[in-house]
N, C-alpha and C positions, 0 to 999 in steps of 0.2 A: 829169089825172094820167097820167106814162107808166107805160112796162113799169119797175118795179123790182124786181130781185134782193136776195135775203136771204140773204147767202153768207159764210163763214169759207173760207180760202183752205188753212188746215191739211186741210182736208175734200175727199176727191178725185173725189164728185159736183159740190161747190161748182166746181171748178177745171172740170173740163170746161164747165159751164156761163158761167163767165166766159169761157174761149177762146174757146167756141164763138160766144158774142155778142159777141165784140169781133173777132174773125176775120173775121165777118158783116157788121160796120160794123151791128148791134142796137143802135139806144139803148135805155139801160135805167140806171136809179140804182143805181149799187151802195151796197146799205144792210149795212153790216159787221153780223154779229151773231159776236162772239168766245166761243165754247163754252166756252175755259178761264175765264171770268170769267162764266159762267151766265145772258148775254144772253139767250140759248134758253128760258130759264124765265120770262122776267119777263110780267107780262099784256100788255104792249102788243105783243107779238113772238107770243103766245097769239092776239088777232084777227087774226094772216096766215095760220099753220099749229097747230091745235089739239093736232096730234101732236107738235109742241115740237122741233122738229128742222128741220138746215139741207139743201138750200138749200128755199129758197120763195119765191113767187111774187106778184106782184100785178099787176096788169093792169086799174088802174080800181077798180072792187069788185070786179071778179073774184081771187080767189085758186087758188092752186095747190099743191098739195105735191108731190114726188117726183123726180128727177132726170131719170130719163127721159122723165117724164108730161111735164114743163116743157123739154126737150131738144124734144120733139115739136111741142110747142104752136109753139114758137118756130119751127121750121122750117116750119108750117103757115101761120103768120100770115103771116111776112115772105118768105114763098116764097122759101126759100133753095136755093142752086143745088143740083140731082139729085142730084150723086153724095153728099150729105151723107145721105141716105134715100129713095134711087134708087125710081125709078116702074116702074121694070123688076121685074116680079114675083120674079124667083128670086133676084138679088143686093137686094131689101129681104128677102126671106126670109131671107138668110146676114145680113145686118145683124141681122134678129130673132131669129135662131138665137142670135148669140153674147152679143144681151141678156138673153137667155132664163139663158144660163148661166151667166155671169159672176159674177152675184151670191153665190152658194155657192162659187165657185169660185175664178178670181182675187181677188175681190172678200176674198173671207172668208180666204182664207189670206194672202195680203198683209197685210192688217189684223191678222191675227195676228200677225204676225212683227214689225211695228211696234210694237203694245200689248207683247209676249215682250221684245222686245231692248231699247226706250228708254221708251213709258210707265211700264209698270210697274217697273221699279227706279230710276224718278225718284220716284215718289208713295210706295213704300213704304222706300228707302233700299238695298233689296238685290236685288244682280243674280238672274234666276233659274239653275234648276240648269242646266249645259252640255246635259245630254240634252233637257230640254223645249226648250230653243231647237233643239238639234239634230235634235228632231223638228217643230219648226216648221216648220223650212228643209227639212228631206226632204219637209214636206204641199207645201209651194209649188213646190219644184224639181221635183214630181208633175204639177201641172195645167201647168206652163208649159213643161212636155215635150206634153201634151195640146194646149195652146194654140197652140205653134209648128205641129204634126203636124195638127193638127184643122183651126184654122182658119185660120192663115196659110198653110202648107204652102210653098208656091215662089209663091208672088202677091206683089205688090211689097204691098198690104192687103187685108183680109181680107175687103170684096167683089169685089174684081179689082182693076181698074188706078188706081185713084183713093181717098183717102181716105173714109171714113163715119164719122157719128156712129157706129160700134163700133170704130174705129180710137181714136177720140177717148176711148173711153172705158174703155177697155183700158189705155192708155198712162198715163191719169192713175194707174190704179191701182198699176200698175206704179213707177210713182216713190213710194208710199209705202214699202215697203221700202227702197229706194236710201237714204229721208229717217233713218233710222235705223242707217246705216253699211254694208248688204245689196247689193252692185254688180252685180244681178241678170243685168246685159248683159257684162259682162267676158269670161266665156268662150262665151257665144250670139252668134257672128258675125251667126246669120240676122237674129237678136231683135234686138241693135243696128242693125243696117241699117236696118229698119222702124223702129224709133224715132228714126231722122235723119230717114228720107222724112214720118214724121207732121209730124216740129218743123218741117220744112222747107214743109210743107202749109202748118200754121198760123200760119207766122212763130216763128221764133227765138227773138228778141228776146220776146215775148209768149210761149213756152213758158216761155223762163226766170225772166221777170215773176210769174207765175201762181204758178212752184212754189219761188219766194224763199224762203218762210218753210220749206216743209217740208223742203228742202236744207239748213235752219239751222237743224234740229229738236231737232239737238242741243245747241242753246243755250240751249234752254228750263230754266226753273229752277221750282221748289217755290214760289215768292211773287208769279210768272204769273199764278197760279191760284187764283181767289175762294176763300177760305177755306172758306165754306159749299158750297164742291163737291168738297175733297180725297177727306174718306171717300165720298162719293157715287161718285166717280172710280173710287177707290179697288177697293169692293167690285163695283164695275160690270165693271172690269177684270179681276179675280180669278176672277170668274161666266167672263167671255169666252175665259180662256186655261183653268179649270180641267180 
């Protein structure tokens, strides 16, 4: 049995992990598990990842959970080329730096503003008020003044002159907001540049393969969605933005 992935593509750890193995020329089985129809919960999806959540891993009987843990594994195994988690001590330190931060950071306010503008007034039927979106967009427009200034600063990515898994994994996040009508690069000249030179890293064609569905996010409809996980959804969402 090979390497297979457990990955919903709506999910912007999922996506990085798909690029980053198919970029690679990784074989690996893509095993769909679709979140809005509560694939995630069922037992047989339970013996890969206990903690019930995507992506995850399998590797034989070996399992794995986490994005990054399993971003890592893969680059360890199939000794994938340097500059992806460079051997050079201080630019894999800026790689670690910005996985380090991203999580609370990009990570969580992007996903805010996603759940604020399109999940949440599809599941509950009413848009939220303008100021909490208004303050969504002010948390986000925060760290990605941080993010340009911090860690890209004037480098074509964010450990010098070549792409890294933190380039890769930046980017994905970055297009969740975009996925909910949010054109985060329109007025960031720098921000948009770096976001050519990555698609341009990893192939095009496969940037825009990968974030099909989330670009179309807005297509999503109320009967998508396993019935037994609206209100699940529902109050899970309500917790995240309250």
């Amino acid at each position: 049995m090979g390497l297979e992935l457990y990955l919903d593509l709506l999910s912007q750890p999922c996506r990085a992990l798909y690029i980053f193995a198919r970029s690679n020329n990784i074989p690996f089985e893509f095993k769909q598990v679709e979140l809005m129809k509560g694939q995630h919960k069922t037992e047989e999806f339970q013996k890969v990842n206990m903690l019930m959540k995507v992506p995850a891993m399998r590797d034989g009987s070996f399992t794995l959970a986490e994005s990054i843990a399993i971003l890592l594994y893969m680059v360890r195994k199939f000794k994938t080329p340097d500059h992806w988690y460079p051997s050079d001590l201080q630019k894999r330190a800026r790689v670690d730096e910005y996985l380090s931060w991203q999580h609370i950071s990009i990570r969580g306010k992007g996903s805010k503003l996603f759940l604020m503008k399109l999940l949440l007034p599809l599941l509950t039927g009413q848009p939220l008020p303008p100021e909490k979106l208004e303050g969504a967009t002010e948390e986000l427009n925060a760290v990605l003044k941080q993010f340009e200034e911090t860690f890209l600063q004037d480098k074509p990515f964010i450990a010098g002159s070549e792409i890294s898994l933190a380039d890769l994994v930046a980017l994905v996040e970055l297009m969740q907001p975009v996925g909910s009508g949010y054109d985060l690069f329109e007025e960031r000249p720098k921000l948009a540049a770096w976001r050519r030179r990555v698609e341009e890293a990893v192939g095009k064609q496969l940037f825009q393969e990968a974030h099909e569905g989330i670009l179309n996010a807005k297509n999503l409809t109320v009967d998508m969605i396993a019935p037994e996980m609206l209100e699940q959804f529902k109050q899970h969402l309500l917790k995240q933005v309250a």
